[in-house]
MIROZA-916310 format. One record per atom (N, C-alpha, C): chain; residue number from 1; atom name; x, y, z. Coordinates in pm, 1 decimal, m for minus. Layout:
LUMLO  chain  resi  name      east     north        up
LUMLO      A   NUM    CA         X         Y         Z
...
# end
This chain:
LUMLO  chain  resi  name      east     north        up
LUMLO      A     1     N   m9281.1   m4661.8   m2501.0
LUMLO      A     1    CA   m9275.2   m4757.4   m2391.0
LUMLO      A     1     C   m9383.5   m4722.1   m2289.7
LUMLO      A     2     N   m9471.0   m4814.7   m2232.0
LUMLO      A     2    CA   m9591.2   m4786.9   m2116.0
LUMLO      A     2     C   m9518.9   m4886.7   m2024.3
LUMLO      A     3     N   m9519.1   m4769.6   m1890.9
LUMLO      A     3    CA   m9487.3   m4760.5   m1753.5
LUMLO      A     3     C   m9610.3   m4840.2   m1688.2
LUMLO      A     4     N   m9585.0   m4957.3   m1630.4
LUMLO      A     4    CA   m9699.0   m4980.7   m1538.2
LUMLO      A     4     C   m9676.6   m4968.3   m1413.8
LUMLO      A     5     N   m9805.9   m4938.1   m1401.7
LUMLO      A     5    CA   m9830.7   m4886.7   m1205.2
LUMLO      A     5     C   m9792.5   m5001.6   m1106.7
LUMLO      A     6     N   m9691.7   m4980.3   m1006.3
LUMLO      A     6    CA   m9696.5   m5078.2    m906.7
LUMLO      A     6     C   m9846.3   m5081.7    m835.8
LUMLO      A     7     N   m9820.4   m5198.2    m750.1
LUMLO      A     7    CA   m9924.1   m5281.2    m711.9
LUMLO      A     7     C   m9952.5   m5239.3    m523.8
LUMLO      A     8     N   m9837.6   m5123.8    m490.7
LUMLO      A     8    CA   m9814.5   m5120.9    m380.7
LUMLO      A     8     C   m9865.6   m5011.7    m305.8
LUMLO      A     9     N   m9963.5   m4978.2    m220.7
LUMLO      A     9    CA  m10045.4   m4875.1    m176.4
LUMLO      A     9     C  m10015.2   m4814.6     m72.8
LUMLO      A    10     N   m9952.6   m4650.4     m91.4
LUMLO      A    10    CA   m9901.7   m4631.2      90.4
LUMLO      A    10     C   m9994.1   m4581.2     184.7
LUMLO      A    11     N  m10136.0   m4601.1     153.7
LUMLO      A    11    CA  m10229.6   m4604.5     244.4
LUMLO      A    11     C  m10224.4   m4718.6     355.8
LUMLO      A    12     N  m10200.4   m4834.4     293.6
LUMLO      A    12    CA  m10272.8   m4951.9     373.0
LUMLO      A    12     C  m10081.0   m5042.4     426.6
LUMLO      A    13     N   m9991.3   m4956.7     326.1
LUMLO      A    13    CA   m9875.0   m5045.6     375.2
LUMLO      A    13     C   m9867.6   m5169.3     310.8
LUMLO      A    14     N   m9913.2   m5198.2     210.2
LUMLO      A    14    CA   m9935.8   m5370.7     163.9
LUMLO      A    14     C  m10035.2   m5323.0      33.5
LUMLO      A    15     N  m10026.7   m5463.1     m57.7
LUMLO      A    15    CA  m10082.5   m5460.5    m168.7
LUMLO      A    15     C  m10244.4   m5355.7    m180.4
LUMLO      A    16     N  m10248.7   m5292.2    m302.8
LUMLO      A    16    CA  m10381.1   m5248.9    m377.4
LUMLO      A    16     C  m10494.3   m5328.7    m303.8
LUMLO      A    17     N  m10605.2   m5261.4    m256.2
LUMLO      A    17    CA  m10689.3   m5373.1    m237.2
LUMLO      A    17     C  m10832.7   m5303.2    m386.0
LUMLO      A    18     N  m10789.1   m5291.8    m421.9
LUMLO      A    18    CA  m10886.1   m5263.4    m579.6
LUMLO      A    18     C  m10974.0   m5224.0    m541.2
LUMLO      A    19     N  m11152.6   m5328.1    m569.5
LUMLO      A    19    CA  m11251.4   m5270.1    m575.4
LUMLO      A    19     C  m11335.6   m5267.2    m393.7
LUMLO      A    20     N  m11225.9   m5331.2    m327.7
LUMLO      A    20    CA  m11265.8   m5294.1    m183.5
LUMLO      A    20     C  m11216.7   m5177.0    m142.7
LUMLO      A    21     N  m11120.2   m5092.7    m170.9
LUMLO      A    21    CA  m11098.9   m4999.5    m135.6
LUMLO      A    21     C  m11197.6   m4843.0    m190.0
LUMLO      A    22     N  m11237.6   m4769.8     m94.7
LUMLO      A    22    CA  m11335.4   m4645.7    m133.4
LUMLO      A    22     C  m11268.2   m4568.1    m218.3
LUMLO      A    23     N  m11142.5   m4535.8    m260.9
LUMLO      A    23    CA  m11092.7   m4474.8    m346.6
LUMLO      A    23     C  m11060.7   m4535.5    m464.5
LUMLO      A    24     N  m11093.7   m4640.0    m500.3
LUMLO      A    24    CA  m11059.9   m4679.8    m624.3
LUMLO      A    24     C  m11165.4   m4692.9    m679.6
LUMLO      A    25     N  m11166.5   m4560.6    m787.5
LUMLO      A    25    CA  m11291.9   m4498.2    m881.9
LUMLO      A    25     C  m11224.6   m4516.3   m1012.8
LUMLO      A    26     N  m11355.5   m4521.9   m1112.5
LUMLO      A    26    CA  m11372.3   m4553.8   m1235.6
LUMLO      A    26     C  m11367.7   m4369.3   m1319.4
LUMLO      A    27     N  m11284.1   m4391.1   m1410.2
LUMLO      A    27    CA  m11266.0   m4260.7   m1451.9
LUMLO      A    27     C  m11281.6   m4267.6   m1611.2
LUMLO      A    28     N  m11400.6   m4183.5   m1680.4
LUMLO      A    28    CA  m11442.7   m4145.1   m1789.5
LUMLO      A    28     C  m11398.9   m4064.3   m1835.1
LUMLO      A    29     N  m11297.8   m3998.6   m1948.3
LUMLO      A    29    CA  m11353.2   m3881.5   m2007.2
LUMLO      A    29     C  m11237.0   m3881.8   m2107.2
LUMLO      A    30     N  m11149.8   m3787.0   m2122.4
LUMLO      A    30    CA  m11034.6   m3727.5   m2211.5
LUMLO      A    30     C  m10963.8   m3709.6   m2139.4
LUMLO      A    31     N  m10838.7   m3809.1   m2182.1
LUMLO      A    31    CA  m10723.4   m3731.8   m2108.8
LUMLO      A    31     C  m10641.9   m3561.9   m2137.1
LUMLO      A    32     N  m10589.9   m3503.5   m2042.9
LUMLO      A    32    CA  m10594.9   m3369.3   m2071.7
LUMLO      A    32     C  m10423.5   m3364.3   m2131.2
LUMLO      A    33     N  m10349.5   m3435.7   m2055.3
LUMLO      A    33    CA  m10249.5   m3454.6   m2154.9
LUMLO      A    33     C  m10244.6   m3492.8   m2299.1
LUMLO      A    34     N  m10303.5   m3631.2   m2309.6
LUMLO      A    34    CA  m10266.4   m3711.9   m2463.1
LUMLO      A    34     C  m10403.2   m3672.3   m2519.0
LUMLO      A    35     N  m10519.5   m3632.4   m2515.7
LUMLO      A    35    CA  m10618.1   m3623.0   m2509.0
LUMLO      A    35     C  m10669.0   m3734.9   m2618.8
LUMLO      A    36     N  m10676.7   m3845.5   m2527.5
LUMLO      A    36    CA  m10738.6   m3951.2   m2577.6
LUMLO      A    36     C  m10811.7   m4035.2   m2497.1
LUMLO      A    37     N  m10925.6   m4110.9   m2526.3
LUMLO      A    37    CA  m11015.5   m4113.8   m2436.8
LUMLO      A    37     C  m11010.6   m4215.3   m2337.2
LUMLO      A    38     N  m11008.7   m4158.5   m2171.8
LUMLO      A    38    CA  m11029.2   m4289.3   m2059.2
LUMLO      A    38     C  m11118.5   m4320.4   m1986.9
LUMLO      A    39     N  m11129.6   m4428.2   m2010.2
LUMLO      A    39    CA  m11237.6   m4530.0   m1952.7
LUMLO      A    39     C  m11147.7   m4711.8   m1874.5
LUMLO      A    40     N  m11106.7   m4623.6   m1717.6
LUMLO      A    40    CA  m11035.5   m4736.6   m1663.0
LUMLO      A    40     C  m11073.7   m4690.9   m1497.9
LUMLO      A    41     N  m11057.1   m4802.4   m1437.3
LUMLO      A    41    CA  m11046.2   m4802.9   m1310.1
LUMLO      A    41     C  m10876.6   m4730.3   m1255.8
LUMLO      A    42     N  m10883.3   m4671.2   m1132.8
LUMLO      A    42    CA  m10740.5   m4644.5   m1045.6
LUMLO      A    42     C  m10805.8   m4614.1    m935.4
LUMLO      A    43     N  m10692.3   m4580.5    m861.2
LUMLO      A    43    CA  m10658.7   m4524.0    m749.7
LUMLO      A    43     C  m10711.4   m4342.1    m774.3
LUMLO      A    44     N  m10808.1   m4307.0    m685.1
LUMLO      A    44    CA  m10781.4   m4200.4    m626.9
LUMLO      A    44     C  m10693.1   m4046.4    m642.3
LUMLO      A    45     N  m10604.1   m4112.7    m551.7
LUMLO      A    45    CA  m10485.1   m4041.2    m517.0
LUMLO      A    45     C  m10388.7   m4023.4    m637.8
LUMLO      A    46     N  m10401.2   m4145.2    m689.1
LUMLO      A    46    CA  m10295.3   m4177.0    m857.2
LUMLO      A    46     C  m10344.9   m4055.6    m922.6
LUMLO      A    47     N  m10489.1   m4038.2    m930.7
LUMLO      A    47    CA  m10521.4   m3981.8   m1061.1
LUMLO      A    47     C  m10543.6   m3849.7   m1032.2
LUMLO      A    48     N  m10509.9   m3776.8    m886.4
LUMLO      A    48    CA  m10536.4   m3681.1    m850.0
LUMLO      A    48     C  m10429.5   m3555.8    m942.0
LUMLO      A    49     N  m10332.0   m3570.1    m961.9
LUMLO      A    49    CA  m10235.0   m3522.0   m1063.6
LUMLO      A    49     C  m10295.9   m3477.1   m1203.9
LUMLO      A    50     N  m10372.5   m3596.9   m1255.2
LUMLO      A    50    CA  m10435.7   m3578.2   m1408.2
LUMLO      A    50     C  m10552.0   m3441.4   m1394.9
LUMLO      A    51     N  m10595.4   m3510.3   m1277.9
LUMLO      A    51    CA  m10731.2   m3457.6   m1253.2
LUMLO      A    51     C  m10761.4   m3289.0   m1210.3
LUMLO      A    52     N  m10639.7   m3230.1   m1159.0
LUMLO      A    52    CA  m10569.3   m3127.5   m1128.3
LUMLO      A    52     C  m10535.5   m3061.3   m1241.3
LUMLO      A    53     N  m10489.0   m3134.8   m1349.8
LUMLO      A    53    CA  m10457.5   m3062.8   m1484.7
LUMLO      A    53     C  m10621.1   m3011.1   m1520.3
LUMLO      A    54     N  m10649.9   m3115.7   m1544.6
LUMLO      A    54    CA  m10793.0   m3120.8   m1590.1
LUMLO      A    54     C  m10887.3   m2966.8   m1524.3
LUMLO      A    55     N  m10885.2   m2978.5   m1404.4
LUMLO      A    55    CA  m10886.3   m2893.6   m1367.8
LUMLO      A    55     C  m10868.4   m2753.3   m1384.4
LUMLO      A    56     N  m10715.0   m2740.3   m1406.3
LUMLO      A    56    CA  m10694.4   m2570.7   m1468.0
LUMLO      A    56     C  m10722.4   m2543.0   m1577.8
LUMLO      A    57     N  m10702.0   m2653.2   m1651.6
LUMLO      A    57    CA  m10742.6   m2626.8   m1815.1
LUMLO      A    57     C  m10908.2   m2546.4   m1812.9
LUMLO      A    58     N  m10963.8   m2622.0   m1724.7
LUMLO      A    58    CA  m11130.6   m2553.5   m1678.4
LUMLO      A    58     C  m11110.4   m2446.9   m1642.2
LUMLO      A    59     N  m11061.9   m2406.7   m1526.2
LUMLO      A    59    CA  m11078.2   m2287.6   m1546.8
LUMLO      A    59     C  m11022.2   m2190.6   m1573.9
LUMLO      A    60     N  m10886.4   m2201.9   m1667.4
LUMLO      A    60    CA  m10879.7   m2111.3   m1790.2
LUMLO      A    60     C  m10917.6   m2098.5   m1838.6
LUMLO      A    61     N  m10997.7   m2156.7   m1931.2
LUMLO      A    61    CA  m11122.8   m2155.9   m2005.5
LUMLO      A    61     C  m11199.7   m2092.8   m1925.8
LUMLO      A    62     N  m11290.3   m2086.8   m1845.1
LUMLO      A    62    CA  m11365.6   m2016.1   m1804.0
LUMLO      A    62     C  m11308.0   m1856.1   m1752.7
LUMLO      A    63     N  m11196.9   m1892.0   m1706.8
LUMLO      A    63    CA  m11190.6   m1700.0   m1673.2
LUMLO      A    63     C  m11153.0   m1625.3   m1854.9
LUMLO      A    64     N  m11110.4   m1717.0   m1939.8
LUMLO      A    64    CA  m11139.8   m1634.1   m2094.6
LUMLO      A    64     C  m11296.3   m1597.0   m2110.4
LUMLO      A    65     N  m11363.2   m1689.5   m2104.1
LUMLO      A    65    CA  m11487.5   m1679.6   m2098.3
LUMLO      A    65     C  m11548.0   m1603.4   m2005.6
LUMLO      A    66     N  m11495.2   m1533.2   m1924.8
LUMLO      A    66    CA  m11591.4   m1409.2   m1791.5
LUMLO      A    66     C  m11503.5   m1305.3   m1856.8
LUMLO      A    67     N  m11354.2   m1319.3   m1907.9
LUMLO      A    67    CA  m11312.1   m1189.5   m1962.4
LUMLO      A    67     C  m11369.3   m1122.6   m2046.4
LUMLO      A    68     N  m11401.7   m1216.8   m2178.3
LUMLO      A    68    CA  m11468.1   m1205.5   m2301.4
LUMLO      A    68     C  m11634.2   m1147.1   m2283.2
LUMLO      A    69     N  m11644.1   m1188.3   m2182.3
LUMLO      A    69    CA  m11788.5   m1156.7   m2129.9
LUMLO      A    69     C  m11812.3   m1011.2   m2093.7
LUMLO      A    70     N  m11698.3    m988.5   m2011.2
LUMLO      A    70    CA  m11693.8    m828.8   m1924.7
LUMLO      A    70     C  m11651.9    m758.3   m2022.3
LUMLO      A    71     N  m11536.8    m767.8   m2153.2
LUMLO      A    71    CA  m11555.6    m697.3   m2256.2
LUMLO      A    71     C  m11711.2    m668.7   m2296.4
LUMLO      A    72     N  m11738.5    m738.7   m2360.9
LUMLO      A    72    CA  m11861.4    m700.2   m2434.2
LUMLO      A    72     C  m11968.9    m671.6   m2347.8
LUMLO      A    73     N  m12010.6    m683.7   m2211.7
LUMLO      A    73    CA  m12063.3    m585.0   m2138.9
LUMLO      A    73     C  m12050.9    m434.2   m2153.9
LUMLO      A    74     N  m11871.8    m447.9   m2130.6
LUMLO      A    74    CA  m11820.1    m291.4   m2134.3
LUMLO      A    74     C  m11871.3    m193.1   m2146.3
LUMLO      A    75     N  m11766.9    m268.4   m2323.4
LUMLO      A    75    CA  m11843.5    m191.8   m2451.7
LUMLO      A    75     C  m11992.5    m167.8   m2460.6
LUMLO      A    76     N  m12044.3    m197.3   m2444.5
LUMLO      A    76    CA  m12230.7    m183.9   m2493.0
LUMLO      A    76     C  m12266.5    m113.6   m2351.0
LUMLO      A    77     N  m12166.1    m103.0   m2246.1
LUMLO      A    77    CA  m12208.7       7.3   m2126.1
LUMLO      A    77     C  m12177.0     102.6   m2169.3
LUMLO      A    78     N  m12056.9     131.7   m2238.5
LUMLO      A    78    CA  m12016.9     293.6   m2337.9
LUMLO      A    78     C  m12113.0     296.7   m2430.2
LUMLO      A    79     N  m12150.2     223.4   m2513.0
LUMLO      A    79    CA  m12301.9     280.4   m2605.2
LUMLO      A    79     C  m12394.7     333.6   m2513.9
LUMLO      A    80     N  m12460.9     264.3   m2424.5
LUMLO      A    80    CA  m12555.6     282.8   m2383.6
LUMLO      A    80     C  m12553.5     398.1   m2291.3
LUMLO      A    81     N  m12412.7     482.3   m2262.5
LUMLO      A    81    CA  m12383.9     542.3   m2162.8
LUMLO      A    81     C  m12425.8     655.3   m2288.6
LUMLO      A    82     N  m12347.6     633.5   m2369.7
LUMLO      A    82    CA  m12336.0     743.2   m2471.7
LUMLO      A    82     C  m12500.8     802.5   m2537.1
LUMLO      A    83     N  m12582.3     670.3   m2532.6
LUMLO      A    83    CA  m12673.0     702.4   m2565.3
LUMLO      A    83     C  m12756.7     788.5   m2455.6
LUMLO      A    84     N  m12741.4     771.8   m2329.1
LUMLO      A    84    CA  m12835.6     850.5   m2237.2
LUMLO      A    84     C  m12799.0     981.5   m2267.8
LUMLO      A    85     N  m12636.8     989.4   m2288.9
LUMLO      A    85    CA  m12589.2    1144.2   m2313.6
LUMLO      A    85     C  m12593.7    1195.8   m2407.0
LUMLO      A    86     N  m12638.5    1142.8   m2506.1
LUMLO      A    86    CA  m12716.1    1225.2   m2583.0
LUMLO      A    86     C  m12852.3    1244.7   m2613.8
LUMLO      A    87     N  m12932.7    1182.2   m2542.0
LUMLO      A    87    CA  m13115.7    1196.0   m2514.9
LUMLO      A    87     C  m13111.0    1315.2   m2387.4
LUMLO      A    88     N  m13036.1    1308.9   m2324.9
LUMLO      A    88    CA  m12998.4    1419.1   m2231.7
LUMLO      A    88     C  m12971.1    1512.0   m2266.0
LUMLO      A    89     N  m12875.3    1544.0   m2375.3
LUMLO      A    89    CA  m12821.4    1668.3   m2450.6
LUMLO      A    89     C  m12961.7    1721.6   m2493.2
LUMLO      A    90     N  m13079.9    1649.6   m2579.3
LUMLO      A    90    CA  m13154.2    1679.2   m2681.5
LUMLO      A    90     C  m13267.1    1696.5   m2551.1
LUMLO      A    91     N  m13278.2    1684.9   m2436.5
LUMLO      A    91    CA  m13390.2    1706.9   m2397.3
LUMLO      A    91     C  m13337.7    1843.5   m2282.4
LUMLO      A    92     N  m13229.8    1881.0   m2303.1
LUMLO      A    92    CA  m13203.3    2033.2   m2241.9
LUMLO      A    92     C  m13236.0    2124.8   m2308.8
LUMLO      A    93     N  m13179.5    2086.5   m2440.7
LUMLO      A    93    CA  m13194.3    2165.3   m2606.2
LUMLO      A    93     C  m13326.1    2182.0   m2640.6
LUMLO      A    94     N  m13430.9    2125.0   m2608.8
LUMLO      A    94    CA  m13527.2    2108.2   m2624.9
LUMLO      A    94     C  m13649.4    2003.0   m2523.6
LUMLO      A    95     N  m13707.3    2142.6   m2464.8
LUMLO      A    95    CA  m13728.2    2110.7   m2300.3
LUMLO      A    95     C  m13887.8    2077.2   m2381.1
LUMLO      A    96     N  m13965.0    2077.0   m2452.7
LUMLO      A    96    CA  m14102.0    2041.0   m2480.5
LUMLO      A    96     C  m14146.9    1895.9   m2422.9
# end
């Protein structure tokens, strides 16, 4: 069953005024719930909810992606640590 949106705006107190109103933007992309694709006009404020999802999903994704990142920094800072300490070892051992 699809729910349609009333017509009634509690900005203005009285009907939608659509494409005169500054908040009623045209919205492209994937929905983050059904993830299927939108391409419709609304309200603003309506879609501020979706858009909020949309939102965290970003940046969960991205803090996996700075985690995943600072791992493998880490690690290759312990090689590289390891490696000074042992060019260090070999140049005490052998001061030439």
């Amino acid at each position: 069953m699809q729910l349609e949106h009333g017509k009634f705006c509690p900005l203005v107190q009285g009907d939608c005024k659509q494409l005169e109103c500054v908040w009623f933007i045209k919205v492209f992309g994937t929905d983050p719930n059904t993830g299927k694709q939108v391409d419709e006009y609304g309200c603003a404020v309506a879609w501020a909810p979706t858009l909020l999802i949309e939102n965290s999903q970003q940046s969960r994704q991205t803090g996996a992606a700075v985690e995943s990142f600072r791992n493998e920094v880490a690690g290759n800072g312990s090689a590289l640590l390891g490696m000074i300490a042992g060019a260090a070892q070999r140049q005490l051992h052998d001061p030439s």
